[in-house]
N, C-alpha and C positions, 0 to 999 in steps of 0.2 A: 543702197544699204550702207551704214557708215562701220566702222568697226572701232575698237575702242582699244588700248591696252595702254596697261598700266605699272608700273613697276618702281619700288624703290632700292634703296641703297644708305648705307651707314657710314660715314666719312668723321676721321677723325682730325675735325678740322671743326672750328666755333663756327657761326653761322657766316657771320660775318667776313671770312675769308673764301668759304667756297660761295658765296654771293660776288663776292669779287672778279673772280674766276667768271661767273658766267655772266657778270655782267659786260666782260669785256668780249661784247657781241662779234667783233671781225672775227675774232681767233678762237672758234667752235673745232677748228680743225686739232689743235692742241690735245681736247679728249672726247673726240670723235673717232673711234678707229676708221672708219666709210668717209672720211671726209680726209680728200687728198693736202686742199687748200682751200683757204677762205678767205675775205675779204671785203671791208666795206665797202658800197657801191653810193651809201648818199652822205651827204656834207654833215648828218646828225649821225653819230656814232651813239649814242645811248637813246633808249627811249621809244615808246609810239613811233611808229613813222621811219626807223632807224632800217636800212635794208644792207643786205650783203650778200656777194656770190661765193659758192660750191661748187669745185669741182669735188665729183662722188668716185670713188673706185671700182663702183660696178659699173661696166659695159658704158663707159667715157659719158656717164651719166654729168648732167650740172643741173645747180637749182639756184633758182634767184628767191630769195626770203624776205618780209618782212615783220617786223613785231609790229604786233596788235595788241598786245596785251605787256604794260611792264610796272610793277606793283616793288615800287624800290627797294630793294633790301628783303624780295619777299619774293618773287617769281616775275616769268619771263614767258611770253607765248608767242609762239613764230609761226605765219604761216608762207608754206613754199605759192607765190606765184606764178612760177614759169617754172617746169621740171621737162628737161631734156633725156630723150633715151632712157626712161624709165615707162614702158607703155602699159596703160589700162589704169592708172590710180589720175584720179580726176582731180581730188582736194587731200590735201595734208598738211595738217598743223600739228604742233608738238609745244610742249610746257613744260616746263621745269621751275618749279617752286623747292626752297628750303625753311627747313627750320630746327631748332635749336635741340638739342636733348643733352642727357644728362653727361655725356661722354664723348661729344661731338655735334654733329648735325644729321638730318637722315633727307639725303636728295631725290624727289619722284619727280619722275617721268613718265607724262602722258600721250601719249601717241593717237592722233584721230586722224581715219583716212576714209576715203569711200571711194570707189571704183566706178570706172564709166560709164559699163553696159553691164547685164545679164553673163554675159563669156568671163568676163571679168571677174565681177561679181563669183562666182561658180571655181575661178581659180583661186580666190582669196580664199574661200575656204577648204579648198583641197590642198593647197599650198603657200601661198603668200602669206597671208597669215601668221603660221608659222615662223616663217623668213623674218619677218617685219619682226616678229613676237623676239626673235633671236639677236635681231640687228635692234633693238630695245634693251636687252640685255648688254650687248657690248658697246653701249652709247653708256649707258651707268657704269659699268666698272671700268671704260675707258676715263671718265669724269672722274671716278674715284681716285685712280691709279696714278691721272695728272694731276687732280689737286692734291693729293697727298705726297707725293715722290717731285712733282715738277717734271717727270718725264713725260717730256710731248710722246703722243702716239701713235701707232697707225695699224694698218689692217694686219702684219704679223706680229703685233704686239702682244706677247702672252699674259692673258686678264683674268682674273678668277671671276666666273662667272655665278662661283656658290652663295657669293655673298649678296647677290640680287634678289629680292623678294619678288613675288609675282602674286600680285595683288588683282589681274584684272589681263 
């Protein structure tokens, strides 16, 4: 069973700039609150094919990523191949597309994951879920918060979380 979640955000920055931002693949840790450090792992730093490691802040989690999807100046799709200390999520990929609006840009975030077994499966929806649904949240207004202030941040970073729509 896969699960889906969705979420935007409103940054007051032209498109163009918070593209910027996420195009410089190594440094997700920047406005990621859950992501301790990051860092490219292949000789292509932008693009298809472009990989890089995570260490996570939950439970000495790491993730190795790569983009499958990157549409210039328009969105970006990553998925984790190797996820350490994180048990029972099988597959997870996440996207993040921008675009332009009348007073800034509006950033979404899409989060796809699907679980192992049945045990699994059964806790996503009693509680991961949720979790994931949360840590979706503080990936957007951590992104907002860096690309608009320049402050790097991290998991006690205080983020306003009201300003994230939830669309899915």
């Amino acid at each position: 069973m896969s699960t889906q979640i969705i979420r935007e955000i409103h940054i007051q920055l032209p498109k163009d700039k918070v593209w910027a931002k996420l195009a410089d693949f190594g440094n997700i840790c920047h406005g990621h609150p859950a992501v301790k450090k990051s860092f490219i792992t292949s000789n292509q730093k932008t693009g298809v094919g472009a990989t890089r490691h995570c260490d996570l802040t939950m439970m000495g989690a790491t993730a190795e990523e790569r983009v499958v999807e990157w549409t210039e100046g328009e969105s970006i799709t990553i998925e984790v191949y190797e996820l350490h200390n994180m048990p029972g999520i099988d597959k997870l990929s996440m996207g993040l597309s921008v675009r332009s609006v009348a007073d800034g840009s509006v950033l979404r975030g899409v989060m796809n994951y699907s679980m192992k077994n049945m045990f699994f499966d059964i806790m996503n929806s009693l509680m991961m879920k949720n979790m994931n649904a949360k840590l979706l949240d503080g990936i957007m207004a951590g992104h907002k918060k860096y690309m608009e202030t320049g402050e790097i941040v991290n998991e006690k970073t205080p983020l306003d979380l009201s300003q994230v729509v939830r669309l899915a």
